[in-house]
Structure formats: C-alpha cells, structure tokens
C-alpha positions in Angstrom: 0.0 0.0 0.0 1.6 3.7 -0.4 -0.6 6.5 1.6 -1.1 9.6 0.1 -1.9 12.2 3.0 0.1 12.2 6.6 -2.2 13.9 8.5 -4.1 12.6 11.5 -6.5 10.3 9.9 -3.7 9.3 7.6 -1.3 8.6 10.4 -3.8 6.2 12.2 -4.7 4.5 8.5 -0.6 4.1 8.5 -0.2 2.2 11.9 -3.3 0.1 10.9 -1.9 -1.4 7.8 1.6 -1.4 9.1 0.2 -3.2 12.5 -3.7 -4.7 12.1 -4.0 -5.2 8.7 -3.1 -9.2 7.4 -1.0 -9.1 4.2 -0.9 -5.8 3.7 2.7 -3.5 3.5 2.5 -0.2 3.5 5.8 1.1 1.0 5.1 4.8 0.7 4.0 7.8 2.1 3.4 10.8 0.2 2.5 14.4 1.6 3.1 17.9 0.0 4.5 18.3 4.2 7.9 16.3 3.4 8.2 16.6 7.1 5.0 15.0 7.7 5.4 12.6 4.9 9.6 11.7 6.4 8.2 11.3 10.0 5.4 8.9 9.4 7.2 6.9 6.7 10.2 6.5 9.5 8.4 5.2 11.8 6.7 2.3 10.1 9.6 1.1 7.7 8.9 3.0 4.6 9.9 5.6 2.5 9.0 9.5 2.0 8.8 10.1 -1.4 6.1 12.9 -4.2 2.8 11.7 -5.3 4.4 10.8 -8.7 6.8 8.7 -7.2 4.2 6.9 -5.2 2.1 6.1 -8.1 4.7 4.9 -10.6 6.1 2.5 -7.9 5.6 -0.9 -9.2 5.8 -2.8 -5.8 2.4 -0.8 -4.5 -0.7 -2.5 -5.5 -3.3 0.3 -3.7 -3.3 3.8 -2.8 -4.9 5.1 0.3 -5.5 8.8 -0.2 -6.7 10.4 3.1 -5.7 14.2 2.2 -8.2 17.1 2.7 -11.2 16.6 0.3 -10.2 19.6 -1.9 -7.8 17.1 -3.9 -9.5 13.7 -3.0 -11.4 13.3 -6.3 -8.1 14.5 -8.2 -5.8 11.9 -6.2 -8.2 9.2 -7.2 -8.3 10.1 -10.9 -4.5 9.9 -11.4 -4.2 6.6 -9.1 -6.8 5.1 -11.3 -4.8 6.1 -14.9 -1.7 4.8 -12.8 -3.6 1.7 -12.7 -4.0 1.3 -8.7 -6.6 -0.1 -6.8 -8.0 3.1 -4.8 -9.2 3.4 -1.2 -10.3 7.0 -0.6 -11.5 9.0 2.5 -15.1 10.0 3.1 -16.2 12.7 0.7 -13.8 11.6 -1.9 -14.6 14.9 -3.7 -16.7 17.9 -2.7 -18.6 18.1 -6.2 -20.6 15.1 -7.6 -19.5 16.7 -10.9 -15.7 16.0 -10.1 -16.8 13.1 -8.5 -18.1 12.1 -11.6 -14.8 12.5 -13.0 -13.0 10.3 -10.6 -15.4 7.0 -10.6 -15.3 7.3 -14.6 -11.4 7.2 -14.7 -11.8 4.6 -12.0 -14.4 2.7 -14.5 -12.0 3.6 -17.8 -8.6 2.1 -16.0 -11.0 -1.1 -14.6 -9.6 -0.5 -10.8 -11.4 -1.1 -7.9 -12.9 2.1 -5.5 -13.6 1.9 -2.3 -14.1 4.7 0.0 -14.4 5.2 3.8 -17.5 4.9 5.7 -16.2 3.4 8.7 -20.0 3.2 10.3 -20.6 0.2 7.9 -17.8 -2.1 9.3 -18.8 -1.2 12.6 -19.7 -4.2 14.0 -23.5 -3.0 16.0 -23.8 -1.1 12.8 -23.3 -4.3 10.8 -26.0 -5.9 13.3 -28.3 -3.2 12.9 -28.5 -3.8 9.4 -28.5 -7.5 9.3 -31.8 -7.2 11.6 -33.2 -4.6 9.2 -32.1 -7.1 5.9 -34.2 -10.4 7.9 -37.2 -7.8 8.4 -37.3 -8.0 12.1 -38.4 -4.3 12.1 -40.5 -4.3 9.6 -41.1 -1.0 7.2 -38.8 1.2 8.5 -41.2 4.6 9.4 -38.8 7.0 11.6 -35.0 6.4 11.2 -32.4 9.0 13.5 -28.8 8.9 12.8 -26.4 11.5 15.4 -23.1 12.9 15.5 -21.9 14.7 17.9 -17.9 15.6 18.4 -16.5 16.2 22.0 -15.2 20.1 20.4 -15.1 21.8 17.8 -12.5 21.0 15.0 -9.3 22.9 14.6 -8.8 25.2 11.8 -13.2 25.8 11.7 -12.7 29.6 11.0 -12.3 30.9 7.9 -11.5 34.9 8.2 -12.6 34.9 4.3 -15.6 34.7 4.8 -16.3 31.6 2.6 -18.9 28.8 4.1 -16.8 25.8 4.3 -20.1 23.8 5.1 -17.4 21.4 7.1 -20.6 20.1 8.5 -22.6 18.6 5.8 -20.0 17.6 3.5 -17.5 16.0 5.9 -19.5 15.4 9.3 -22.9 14.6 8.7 -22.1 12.8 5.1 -21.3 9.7 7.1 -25.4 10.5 8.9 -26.4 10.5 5.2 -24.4 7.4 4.2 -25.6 5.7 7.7 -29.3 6.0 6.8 -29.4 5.1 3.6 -27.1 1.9 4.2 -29.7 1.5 7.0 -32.6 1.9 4.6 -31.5 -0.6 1.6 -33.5 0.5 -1.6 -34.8 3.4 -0.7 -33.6 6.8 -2.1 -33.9 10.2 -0.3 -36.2 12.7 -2.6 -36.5 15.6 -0.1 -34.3 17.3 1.9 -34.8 20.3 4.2 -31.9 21.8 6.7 -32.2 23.9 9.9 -28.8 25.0 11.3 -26.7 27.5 13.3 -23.7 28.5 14.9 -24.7 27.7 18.4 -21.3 26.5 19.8 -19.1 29.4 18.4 -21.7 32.1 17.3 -18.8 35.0 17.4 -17.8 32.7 14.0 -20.7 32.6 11.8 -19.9 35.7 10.1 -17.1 33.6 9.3 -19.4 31.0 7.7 -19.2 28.5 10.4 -22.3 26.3 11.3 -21.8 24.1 13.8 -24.8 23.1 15.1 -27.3 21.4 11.9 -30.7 19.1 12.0 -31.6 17.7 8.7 -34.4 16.1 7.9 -34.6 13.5 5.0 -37.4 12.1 3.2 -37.3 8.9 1.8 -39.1 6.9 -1.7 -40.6 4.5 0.7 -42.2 6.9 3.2 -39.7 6.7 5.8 -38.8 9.9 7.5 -35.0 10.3 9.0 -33.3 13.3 10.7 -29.5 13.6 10.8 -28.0 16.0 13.6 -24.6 17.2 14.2 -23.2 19.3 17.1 -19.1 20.0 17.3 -19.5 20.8 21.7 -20.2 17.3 22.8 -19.2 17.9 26.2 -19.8 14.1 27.8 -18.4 12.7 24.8 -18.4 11.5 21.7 -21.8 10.8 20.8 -22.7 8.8 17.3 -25.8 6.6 17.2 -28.3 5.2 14.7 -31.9 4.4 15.3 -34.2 2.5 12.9 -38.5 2.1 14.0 -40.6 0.3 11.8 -43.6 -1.3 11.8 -42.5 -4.4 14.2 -40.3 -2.4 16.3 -36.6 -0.8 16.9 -32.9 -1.2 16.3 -30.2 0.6 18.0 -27.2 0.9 17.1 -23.7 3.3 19.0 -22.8 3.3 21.9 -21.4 6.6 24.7 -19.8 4.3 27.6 -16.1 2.8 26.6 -16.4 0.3 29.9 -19.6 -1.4 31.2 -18.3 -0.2 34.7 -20.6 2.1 36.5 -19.2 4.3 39.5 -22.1 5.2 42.4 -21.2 7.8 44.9 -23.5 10.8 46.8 -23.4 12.7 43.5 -24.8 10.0 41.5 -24.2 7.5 38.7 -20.6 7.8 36.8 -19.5 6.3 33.4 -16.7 7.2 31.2 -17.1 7.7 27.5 -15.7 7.4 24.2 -13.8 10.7 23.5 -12.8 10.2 20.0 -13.7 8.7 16.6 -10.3 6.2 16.9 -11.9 5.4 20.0 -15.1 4.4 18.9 -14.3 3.2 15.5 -11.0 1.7 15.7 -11.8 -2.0 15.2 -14.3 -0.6 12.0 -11.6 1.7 10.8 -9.3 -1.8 10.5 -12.3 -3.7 8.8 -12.1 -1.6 6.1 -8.8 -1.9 5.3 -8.9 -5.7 5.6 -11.8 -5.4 3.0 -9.8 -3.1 0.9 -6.9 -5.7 0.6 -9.3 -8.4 -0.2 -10.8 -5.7 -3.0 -7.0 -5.4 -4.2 -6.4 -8.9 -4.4 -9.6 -9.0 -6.1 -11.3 -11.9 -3.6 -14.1 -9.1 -3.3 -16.1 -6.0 -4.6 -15.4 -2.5 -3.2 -18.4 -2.7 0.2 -18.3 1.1 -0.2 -18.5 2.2 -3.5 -18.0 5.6 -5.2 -21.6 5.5 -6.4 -22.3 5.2 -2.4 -20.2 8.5 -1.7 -22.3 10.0 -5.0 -25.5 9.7 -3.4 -24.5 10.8 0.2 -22.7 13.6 -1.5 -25.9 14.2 -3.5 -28.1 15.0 -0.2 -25.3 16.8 1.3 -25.1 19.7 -1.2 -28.9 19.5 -1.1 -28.7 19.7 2.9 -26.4 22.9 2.0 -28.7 24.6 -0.6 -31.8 23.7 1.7 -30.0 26.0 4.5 -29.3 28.7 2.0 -32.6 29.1 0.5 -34.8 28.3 3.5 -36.9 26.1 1.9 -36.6 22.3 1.3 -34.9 20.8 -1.6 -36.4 17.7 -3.9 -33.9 15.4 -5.0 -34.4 13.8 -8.6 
C-alpha cells in the first residue's frame, strides 16, 4: 500500500496497515508536508517520497489517499490512470461533478474504488443492518442517525468569509451514508436543513455552522433526521436508530467500559472521546476489505456510487440552508 496524506486520519490508517491489517505493507507515504510525509514513513519502515513517485512504484498495489477533500477526487483520478486499486476518505470529492470524473477514470482504467464509511464495518452497525435485511423491524417509518464531536474541529474559521459547510459535507455525510445503508432500496427525494452557529456564534460571520438538523425524506415513506453538534461535552456521541412497523434497532454506543461508578453525586460512566476510540476496530475492517478488493477476492463494500448519493443529499442539505426552503432530489 503507499498513503497519500500524513495527517491525523492518515497517520492512524498508516499504523493500521503497518500493525492490524493481514497481508498488507504499507511502501510509501506521500505528503506535499515532506516533514510530515519523512516522519510517518520512518516510523513504520517505509519511504517519503512525491505523489508521482508513489504512483509509478511498481511494488504498490493500492493507494490510500486520506488528504483534505479539496484534492480527493483528483488523487483518485491519477491513481486510477496509474492503474492502482484506490481506497479514498469520506467525501472523496466535494462536487458530484468532479466526482463524476473520478469514478469514470476509475471505471475507464478497470480498478477497484472503495471509499471510507467506517460506520458500515462497525460491528452494532453491521447488526443493525442485518436485523433490518431479515425484516425484524418491519417497514422502516422514523429512522435518526447522530453525531456529535467532543469540540469543535481545529482550523473551523475561515476569516474569508467563505462557508466551508465542514458540517454537511464532511461530518454529517457519514449521517447521510448511515441512513441510507440502514434503509436498503430506498432513495432520499427531499431534503430540508435547519442549522446555526450555536457552539461558536462569534464565528458565523465567518461562515461556520456548527450546530445542523436535517431532515430527509425517503421513496418508501420513511422519515429520517441527521443532527450534528461540534461541543459534545460528555463525549463523543454517534448513534443510529431505525423504527418500523414491528419495532426498533439501536445501534452506537457513549460508555467505553460497562463499569458504572455510584457515589452521593450520582451515577458515573466514562465515554468514548474520539472517533479512533469508537471506530478503531471498523476503521481496520475496512482496510482488511480493501486488501481483499486489491487482491480482487471481493467487490469494493463502499462504493463511489455510495459517496455520490451521500454527497448528492449533502449539497442538497447545504442549498436547503441557504434558500430556506426544502430541496427535492431527482
């Protein structure tokens, strides 16, 4: 594998593959930060070297690219032409136009995408689904999928005044995918977006929302709402929730030990703090897939027609916000 992208995310996808990932190498890591990109290779055995490099290197058989979604879409088109089996961080691009671009070239050079919704390999996420695919819930009617981060991300403010809409298209995009991996065969046709800066309001000027409730509409007549707060203060806080016509699945969890602590004060737990925490066996899953989709043993699980129709609700979650009104999705 060679790792395009030596950031955090990319440093824990590194010491996955290097440590928790059967059969897998990783050769190469590749950051426009040659700091970054020196450090991280050091330290699991491989070597710093340019995108260019990484992709004419003969010995790699699959790219990770987890760089900031500006350049996703771009990273996968020239891995693709470089013939490279592609694994790509949630958006993978932050147009479905460019998109577009990048599952064609993956289509024309007949390589494998896969991209990274690490709710899916989750494994109560996995059973939430497999109860929902034997019908023990019936129709689903009212589906709820939550994510809520223990602060706000660095680097949030954007003094130019620009909306980064970090919220839908890189937080609550994995809400999207959630509920309509959690609602098979079902599409979302409406779309409408309340939303704020409640945690930092001194930045909205800015263009920073970090506080959003989206409610989607779904073919089948099931109605979801996705929510996403950056101030999580007990922890962090992602859950889905499926109710249909013979009852309910749950699925996340807040504690990170069964242990309960009772004093005069009352009841005491201690919870997940971080999405490594909480995802860290789902964020290996995938990469064991991915190697299996290299060798060719499997299909992508996650494909880039997957990210296209999460992507797809969150620019409509975005325009809904803008216009005050909600959006239909053909």
């Amino acid at each position: 594998m060679g790792l395009v992208g030596a950031g955090r995310i990319g440093t824990m996808h590194a010491g996955n593959v290097a440590r928790r990932v059967p059969g897998a190498e990783l050769v190469a890591v590749a950051d426009p930060r040659e700091e970054a990109a020196t450090s991280l290779a050091e330290k699991y055995g491989a070597k710093a070297c340019g995108v260019d490099d990484l992709l004419r290197d003969p010995e790699i058989d699959g790219v990770l690219i987890t760089s900031i979604a500006a350049v996703q879409s771009e990273l996968i088109v020239r891995a693709a032409q470089a013939g490279k089996a592609v694994w790509c961080e949630k958006p993978a691009s932050l147009t479905v136009e460019e998109l577009d671009r990048a599952i064609a070239a993956t289509r024309a050079a007949a390589v494998p995408l896969q991209v990274g919704f690490n709710r899916r390999f989750a494994a109560d996420f996995q059973q939430a689904r497999a109860i929902v695919d034997a019908g023990e819930i019936g129709t689903p009617q009212l589906m709820r999928s939550v994510t809520r981060d223990p602060g706000r991300p660095a680097g949030m403010v954007n003094p130019g005044g620009v909306p980064p809409w970090t919220i839908f298209r890189e937080t609550l995009i994995h809400d999207f995918d959630t509920l309509l991996w959690l609602n098979p065969g079902a599409e979302v046709v409406e779309v409408y977006t309340r939303a704020d800066a409640l945690v930092a309001p001194q930045c909205k000027a800015d263009g920073l929302l970090d506080t959003a409730v989206v409610v989607l509409t779904f073919d089948n007549g099931a109605i979801a709402t996705a929510e996403a707060n950056f101030s999580a203060l007990y922890g962090y806080d992602v859950r889905g929730e499926v109710f249909g016509s013979k009852g309910m699945v749950v699925a996340g969890r807040l504690p990170s030990t069964t242990a309960v602590r009772y004093d005069a004060s009352g009841l005491h737990q201690q919870t997940m703090r971080s999405d490594e925490q909480m995802f860290g066996d789902a964020y290996v899953q995938e990469l064991i897939d991915f190697t299996e989709v290299v060798r060719g043993t499997i299909a992508p699980p996650v494909t880039g027609e997957d990210a296209r129709r999460a992507l797809t609700i969150a620019l409509a979650a975005m325009r809904s916000y803008e216009e005050h009104q909600p959006i239909r999705i053909e």
